[in-house]
NURO-529307 format. One record per residue (C-alpha): x, y, z; residue in three letters. Coordinates in steps of 0.05 Angstrom, whole numbers, plus 5000, padded with zeros to 4 digits. Last residue first. Layout:
XYZAla/...
This chain:
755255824818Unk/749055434797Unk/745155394740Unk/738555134737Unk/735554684688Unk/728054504689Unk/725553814665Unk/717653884639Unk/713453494689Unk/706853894686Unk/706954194629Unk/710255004630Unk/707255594664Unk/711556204670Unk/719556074665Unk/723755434641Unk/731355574634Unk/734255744695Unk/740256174726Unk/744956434775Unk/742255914829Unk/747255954899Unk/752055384919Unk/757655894922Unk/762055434895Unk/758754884870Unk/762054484816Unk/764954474747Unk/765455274747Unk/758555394723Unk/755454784755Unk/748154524719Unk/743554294752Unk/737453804731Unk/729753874761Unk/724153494731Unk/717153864757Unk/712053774800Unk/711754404838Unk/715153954892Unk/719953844851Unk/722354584828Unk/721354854911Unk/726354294929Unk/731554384872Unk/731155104894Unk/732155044963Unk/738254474957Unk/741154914909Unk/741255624944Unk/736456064922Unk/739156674876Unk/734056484823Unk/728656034846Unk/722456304803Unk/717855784811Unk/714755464744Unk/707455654742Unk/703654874730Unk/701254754663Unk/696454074668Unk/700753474634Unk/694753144579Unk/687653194583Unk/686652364591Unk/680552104572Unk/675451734619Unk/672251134592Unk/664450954620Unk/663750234602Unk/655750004591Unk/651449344598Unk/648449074528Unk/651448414545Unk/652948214619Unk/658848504655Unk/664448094686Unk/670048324736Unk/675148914701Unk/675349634706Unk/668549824717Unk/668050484699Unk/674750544661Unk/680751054665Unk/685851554632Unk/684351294558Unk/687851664512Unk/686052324481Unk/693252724515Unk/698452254523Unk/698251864582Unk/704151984635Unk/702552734655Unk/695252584663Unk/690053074667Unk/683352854675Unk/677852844626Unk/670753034637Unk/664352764587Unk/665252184610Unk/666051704543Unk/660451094538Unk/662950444513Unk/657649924501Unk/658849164520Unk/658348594463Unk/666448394473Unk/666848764397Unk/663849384432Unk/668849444492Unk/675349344442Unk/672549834391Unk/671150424443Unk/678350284463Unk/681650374403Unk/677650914376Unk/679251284442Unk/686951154440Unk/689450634491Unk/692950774560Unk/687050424593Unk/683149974546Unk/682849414599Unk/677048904571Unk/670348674615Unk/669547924620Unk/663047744599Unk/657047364636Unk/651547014589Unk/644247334611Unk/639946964650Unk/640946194680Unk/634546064640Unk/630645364648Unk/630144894591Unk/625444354612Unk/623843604598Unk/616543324611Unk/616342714640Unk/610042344627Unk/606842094693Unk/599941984660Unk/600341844589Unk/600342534542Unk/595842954503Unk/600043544470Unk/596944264493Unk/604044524514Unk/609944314478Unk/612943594493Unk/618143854504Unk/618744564540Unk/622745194529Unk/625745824563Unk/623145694638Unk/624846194682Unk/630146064741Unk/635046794713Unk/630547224680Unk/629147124593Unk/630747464543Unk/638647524552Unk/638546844558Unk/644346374588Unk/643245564586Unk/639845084644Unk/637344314617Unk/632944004658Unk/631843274646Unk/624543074663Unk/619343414715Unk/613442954715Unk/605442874694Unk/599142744729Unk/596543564709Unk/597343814779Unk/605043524782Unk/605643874713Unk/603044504754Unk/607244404816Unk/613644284770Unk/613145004728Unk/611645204799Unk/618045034830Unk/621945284760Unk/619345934754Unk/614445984699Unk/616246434633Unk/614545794591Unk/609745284634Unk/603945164589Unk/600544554614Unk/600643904570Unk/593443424559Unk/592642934597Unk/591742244565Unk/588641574606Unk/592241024584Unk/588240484548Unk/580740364541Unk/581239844582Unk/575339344601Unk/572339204670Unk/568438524661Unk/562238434707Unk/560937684724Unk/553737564733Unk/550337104786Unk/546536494771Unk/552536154768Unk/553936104836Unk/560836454865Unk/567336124873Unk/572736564859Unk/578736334821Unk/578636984779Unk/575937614820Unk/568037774825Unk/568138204797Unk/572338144734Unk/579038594711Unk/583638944664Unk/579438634606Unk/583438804538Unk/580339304480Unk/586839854498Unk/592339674526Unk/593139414595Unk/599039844625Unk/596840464645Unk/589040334645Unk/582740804636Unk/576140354654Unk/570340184611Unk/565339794638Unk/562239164609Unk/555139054594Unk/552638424640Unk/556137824630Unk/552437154644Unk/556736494673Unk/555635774663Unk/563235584662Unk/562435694574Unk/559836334580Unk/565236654628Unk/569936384567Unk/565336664510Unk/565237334554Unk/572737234568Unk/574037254483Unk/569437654462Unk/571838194504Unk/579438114490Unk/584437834538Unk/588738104584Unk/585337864653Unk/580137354636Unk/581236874695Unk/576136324706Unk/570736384758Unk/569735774794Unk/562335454800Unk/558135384852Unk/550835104841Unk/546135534830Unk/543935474760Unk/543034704756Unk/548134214790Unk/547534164865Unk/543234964880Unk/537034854829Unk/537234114843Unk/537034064914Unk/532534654907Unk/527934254862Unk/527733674910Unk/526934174963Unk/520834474932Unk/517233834915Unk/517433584984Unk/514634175013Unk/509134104967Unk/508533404988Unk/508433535057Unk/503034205055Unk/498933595007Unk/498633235067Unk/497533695114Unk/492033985077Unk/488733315075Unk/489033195149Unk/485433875159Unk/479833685113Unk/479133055149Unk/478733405225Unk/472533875209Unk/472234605203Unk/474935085271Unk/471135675260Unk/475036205243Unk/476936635312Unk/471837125351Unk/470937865362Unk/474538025299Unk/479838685291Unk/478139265244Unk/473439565311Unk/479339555366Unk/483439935321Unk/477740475318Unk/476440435396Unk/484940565402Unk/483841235361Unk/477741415401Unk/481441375470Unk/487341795439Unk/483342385416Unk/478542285495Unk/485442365524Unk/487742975476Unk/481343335491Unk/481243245566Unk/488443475574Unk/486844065537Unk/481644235572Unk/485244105645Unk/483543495688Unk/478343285745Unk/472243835727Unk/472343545661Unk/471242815692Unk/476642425664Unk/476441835615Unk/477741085624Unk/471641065674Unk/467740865613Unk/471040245598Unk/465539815634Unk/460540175600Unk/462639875536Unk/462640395481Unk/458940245420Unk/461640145356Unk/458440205288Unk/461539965224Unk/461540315171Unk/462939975100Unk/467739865055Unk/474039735088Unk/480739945080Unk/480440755092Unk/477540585159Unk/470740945186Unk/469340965256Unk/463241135272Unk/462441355353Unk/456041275389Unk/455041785450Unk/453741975512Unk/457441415552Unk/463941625530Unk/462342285560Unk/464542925506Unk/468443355534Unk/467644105524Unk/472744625508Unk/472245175565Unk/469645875532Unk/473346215488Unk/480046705502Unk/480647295553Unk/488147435562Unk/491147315620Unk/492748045668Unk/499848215672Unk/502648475739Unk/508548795724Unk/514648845776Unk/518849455776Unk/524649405728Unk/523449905676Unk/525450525712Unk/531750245736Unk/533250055664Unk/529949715615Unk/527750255572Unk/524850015516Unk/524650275435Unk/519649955393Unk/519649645314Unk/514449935292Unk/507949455266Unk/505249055322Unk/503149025398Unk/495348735403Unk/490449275440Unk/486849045499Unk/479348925476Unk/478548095483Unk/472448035457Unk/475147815386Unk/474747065394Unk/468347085422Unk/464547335360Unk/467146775336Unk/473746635285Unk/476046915227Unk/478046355188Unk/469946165175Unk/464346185228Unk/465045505253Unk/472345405276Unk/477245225218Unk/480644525210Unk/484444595140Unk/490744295154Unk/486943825214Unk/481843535160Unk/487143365106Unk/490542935165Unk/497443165191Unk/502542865166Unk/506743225113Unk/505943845132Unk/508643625201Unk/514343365168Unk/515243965134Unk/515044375195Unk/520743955237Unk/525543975171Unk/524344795173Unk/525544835252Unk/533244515240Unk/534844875185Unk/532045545209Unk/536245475280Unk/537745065343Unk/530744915349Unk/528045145414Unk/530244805482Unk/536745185498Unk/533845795484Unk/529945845545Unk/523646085551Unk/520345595499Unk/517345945434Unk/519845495386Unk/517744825419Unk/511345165448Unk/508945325374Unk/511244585338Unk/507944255399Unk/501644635393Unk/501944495316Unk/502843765328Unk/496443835383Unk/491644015315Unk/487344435333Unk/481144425354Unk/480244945402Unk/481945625377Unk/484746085434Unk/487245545479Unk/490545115417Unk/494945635399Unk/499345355462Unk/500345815509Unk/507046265503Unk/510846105573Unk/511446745614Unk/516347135657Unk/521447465594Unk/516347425541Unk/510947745594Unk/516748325611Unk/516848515536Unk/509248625531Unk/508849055594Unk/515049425572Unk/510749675520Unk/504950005538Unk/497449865541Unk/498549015538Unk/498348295498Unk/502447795503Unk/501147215448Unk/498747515397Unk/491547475360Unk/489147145292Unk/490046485322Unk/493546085275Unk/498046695234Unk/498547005308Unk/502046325338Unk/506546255275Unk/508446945276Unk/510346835355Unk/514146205323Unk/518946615276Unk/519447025340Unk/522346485382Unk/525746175318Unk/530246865306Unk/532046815380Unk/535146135363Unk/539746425311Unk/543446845355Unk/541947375407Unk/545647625466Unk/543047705531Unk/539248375560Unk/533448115601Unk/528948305545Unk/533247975487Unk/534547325521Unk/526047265527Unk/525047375449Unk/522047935423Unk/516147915380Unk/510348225405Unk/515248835428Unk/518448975356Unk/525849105367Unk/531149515408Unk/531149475478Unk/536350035517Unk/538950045587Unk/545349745548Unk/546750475520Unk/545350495435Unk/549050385380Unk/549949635374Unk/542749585374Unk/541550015309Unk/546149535273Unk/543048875296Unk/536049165281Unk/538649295209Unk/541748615202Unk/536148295150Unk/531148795133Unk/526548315092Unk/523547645086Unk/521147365016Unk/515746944995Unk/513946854912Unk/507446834895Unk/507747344832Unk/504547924864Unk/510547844925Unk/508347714996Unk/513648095035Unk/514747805104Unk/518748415154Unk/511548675170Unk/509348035195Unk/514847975239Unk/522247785251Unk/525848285279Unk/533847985309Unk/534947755228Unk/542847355257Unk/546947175207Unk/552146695210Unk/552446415140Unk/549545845153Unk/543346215190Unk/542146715139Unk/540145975096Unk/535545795162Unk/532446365164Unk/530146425084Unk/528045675100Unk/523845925160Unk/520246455115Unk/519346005058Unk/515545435106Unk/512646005152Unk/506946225096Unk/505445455075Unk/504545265157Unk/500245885158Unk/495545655091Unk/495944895115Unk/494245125185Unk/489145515178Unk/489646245168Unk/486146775225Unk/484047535213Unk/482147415138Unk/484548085114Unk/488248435166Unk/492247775176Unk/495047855090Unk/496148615102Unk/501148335167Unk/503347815110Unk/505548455066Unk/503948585010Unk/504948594926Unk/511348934885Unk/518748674924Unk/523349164906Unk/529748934925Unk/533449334964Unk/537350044973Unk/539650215043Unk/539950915070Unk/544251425111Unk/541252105084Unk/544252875111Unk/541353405077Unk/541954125047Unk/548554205048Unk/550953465028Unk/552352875059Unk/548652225027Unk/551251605060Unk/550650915029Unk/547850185019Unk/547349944956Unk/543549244927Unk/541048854992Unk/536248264969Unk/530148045002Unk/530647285021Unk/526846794997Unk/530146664937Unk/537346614976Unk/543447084967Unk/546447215028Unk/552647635019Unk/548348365014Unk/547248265086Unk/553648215107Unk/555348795068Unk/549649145100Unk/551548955167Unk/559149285157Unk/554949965136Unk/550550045185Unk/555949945240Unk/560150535215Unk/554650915205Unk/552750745281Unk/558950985308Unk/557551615262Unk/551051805291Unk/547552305251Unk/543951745202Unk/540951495270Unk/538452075295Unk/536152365224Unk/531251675213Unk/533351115160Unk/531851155085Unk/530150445061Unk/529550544977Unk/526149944949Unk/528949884881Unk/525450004804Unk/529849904753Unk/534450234706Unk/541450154724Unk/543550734736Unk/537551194745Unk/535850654801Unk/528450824800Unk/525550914878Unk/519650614916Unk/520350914996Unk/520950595051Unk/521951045115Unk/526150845176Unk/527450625241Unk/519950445272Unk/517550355210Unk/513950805150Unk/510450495090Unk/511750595013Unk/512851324989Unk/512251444923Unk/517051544864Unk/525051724893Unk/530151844837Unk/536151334858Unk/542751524825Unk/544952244854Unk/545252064928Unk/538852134936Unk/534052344870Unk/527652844892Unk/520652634869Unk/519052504931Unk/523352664984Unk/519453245012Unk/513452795030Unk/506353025026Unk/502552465035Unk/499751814991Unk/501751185024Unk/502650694979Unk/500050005000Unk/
């Protein structure tokens, strides 16, 4: 049902993909609107949730792992989460999910209109329901507000159940003083503040199951807490109470799900959904569609009971120190006591689905005190007594009063006799049958390696049949032979029983894996996953291929192969190493020619240094000077500038040892020359290399 208000998000487009239509129903957290996915083009069901909670970052955060969980599960009766996001702009802050749209109604609109189902229809409503359950179940998922509301009944039949992990989100946000969930349906470990798990999913699964049967709810009261502290302190009654009649499987089925402690409901959706088929599957046509006189509805005094039933928003509850005093909850008003009917007041048909005819059986009077007073036991007691007193009447009508009479003594003699030869006749023929006709033992012969015809004509010839023989894949028995018989060669078996021949159809083939560019290890894991072997390996240099790569295989890949081929590899030990030749002291040309013809590249620095022993344009120095290089890798050369010019010193009028001492250590070649043969005054008169000369140049002084 579209709800047809003034709402300032319709028409508008959240998030900038989803254009929002009409607006669908409102909750307890959120708003549901029917939105177009602009994106995709289809219509969603857009779940926007309420300011407090989209304000709340800690629950954001929460929101948004539940959703993912959510969006995991992907079962046909279970609504599916598409998107789930955070609009945050200027004008408005959105958290929302985006569903499944699911067009039709809800079961809650299904209640409103026929009050009551019967069995069959509610038991067919839970079965998809609980199976939805039980498959959020496996994965670990936890629905915490099962309801009518939460059960979409799709247009084209289909059952789905909705909102799975949104009450787990919004609990996680709030104070533990704080209930979160729909009253009428909350289990007892929820009130008093335990955790939940699957089993508190089957509590409220069977609180639907109670109001689908009886048209009403459990607990009823005028606020709340009242409702939540009956789950917690009361045992659900059984259906039963409020429409007499049915069924006490269903009662069971109720009371088992809704039982106080989890420990004694169904352990989760799996578990309940096996326990409702089978009770689909046995109850009597009459009990699925038992209804009380005056239609699914109920009686007038079904519906006198005037406290309000809890349903539709999910509720908040404070279970704090305001919330603890003690509640006094008054029962609900249901029908009037359940009669039961005397023995002795009535004559009981019992009809068998063997017979014919109807047989009419009247109650002894001496089995009459076999059944309570009313006044002695409860209703329901009383009902399931006198139930089980009229099923053991009915067995006791199929069986005869008295035995066949008892015929006369010559007629009996002359069945024995012919009982004698008939037995007579049958173990001559089984002597027979099992000494030498088809069952008597024979050996089976051996077969192994020989063609069909040949051990079926064999097999044949011992008394055997052959039933088709199977085709097995075979190493070493080639292809047409029989690997095997069952039962084995030299067997004894009877010869009434087959022999089954296995036959070969030769060695299974598997076909090669690509393992070029593979590293070695898992070149072997995937011929080892493919039944075949590492063979020779074979390791060369490749400049294409890195060092423990595979260059080449054989066989090549995509060949079929016998099991456990070896398959030989070629497996890169990377580029080929090369010595690295000493060009110093060389011309340029030389040198560059040298490094290129060992497959290197020579690469001149774009500095020289000056070098007084190596001619200027030679090679000064190398980058590396030697080790190994690989091919294609570079030599930087250096080139020599020559003898830098270095300022002579001036060292006239010095005495020898000074001047020869000041010339060296400027870095030239000093010689002297003696004017008079030999030093007399041992001072410098003279030399013959001024200003800046090379670097090593020989400078002659003359000395006095």
């Amino acid at each position: 049902m579209q709800e047809r208000q003034n709402d300032p998000l319709v028409g508008s487009v959240v998030d900038g993909r989803y254009l929002v239509l009409s607006r669908l129903a409102r909750g307890g957290m959120s708003t549901v609107y029917r939105a177009t996915d602009q994106r995709l083009d289809r219509d969603v069901a857009l779940k926007i949730l309420y300011p407090h909670l989209a304000e709340d970052s800690s629950f954001l955060d929460r929101f948004e792992r539940e959703a993912k969980s959510a969006a995991r599960l992907s079962h046909p009766h279970v609504v599916g989460v598409l998107d789930q996001g955070v609009e945050d702009s200027a004008e408005r802050s959105l958290a929302y999910l985006v569903m499944e749209y699911v067009p039709g109604k809800t079961l809650r609109d299904l209640l409103r209109e026929k009050g009551r189902l019967t069995p069959r229809l509610a038991l067919a409503m839970m079965d998809p329901v609980v199976e939805g359950l039980g498959a959020a179940h496996d994965v670990g998922l936890v629905h915490r507000d099962v309801k009518p509301e939460n059960v979409l009944l799709a247009s084209n039949g289909r059952i789905k159940i909705a909102d799975f992990g949104l009450a787990r989100a919004v609990s996680t946000t709030t104070n533990t003083g704080t209930l979160i969930g729909t009253v009428a349906y909350l289990s007892p470990e929820l009130v008093t503040g335990g955790g939940a798990d699957a089993r508190s999913d089957i509590y409220s699964a069977g609180i639907v199951l109670f109001e689908l049967l009886t048209g009403k709810q459990p607990y009823t009261g005028d606020v709340p807490i009242r409702v939540a502290l009956q789950h917690a302190n009361s045992t659900v009654p059984a259906p039963s109470t409020l429409v007499p009649g049915l069924a006490s499987d269903i009662d069971e089925l109720v009371q088992w799900c809704t039982a106080v402690d989890p420990e004694d409901r169904p352990i989760d959706g799996n578990a309940l959904l096996g326990e409702l088929r089978h009770i689909r599957t046995t109850l009597t046509d009459e009990e699925l569609d038992f209804e009380l006189p005056g239609g699914p509805s109920g009686s007038a005094a079904d519906q006198t009971d005037t406290t309000p039933p809890v349903h539709g928003a999910t509720e908040v509850i404070e279970t704090g120190a305001g919330g603890s005093a003690t509640e006094v909850i008054r029962s609900p008003r249901g029908p009037r006591p359940t009669e039961v009917i005397r023995p002795d007041q009535s004559l009981t048909s019992v009809i068998h689905h063997d017979v014919q005819h109807t047989r009419a059986i009247r109650i002894p009077e001496n089995r009459a005190e076999a059944l309570p007073e009313p006044d002695q036991r409860t209703d329901k007691q009383a009902r399931r007594e006198f139930k089980v007193y009229q099923k053991q009447q009915a067995k006791a009508a199929l069986r005869p009063e008295k035995s066949l009479r008892p015929g006369n003594r010559g007629r009996r003699n002359v069945i024995w006799v012919m009982l004698l030869l008939l037995l007579a006749g049958l173990a001559a023929g089984l002597g027979w049958f099992f000494g030498v006709g088809p069952g008597a033992l024979a050996t089976v012969p051996d077969v192994v390696n020989r063609s069909v015809d040949q051990a079926e004509l064999l097999l044949a010839e011992n008394g055997f049949d052959t039933p088709r023989a199977e085709e097995e894949f075979h190493d070493e028995v080639a292809s047409g032979l029989v690997i095997r018989s069952e039962p084995a060669a030299q067997t004894e078996i009877r010869r009434f029983q087959s022999v089954e021949l296995f036959v070969s159809k030769g060695p299974e083939l598997f076909e090669v894996p690509r393992v070029v560019d593979r590293g070695e290890a898992a070149a072997a894991e995937q011929l080892a996953g493919s039944e075949l072997t590492v063979g020779e390996i074979t390791r060369e240099f490749s400049a294409d291929v890195e060092d423990g790569l595979v260059i080449s295989q054989e066989p090549a890949a995509g060949d079929q192969t016998p099991r456990g081929t070896p398959v030989n590899l070629v497996v890169s030990q990377g580029p080929e190493p090369i010595d690295v030749p000493v060009v110093t002291g060389q011309s340029r040309a030389d040198a560059v020619a040298a490094i290129e013809a060992a497959g290197l590249v020579a690469s001149v620095a774009p500095d020289g240094e000056n070098n007084r022993d190596i001619p200027e344009g030679a090679v000064v120095g190398q980058s590396p000077s030697g080790g190994q290089l690989t091919r294609g890798e570079t030599v930087t050369l250096t080139l020599s500038l020559g003898p830098r010019l270095v300022e002579v010193p001036n060292v006239f009028s010095q005495r020898e040892e000074a001047a020869v001492a000041e010339l060296e250590a400027a870095g030239f070649v000093v010689v002297v020359d003696y004017t008079f043969g030999g030093s007399v005054l041992g001072l410098v008169a003279g030399q013959d290399l001024t200003g800046e000369q090379p670097e090593g140049s020989t400078v002659t002084i003359t000395v006095t």
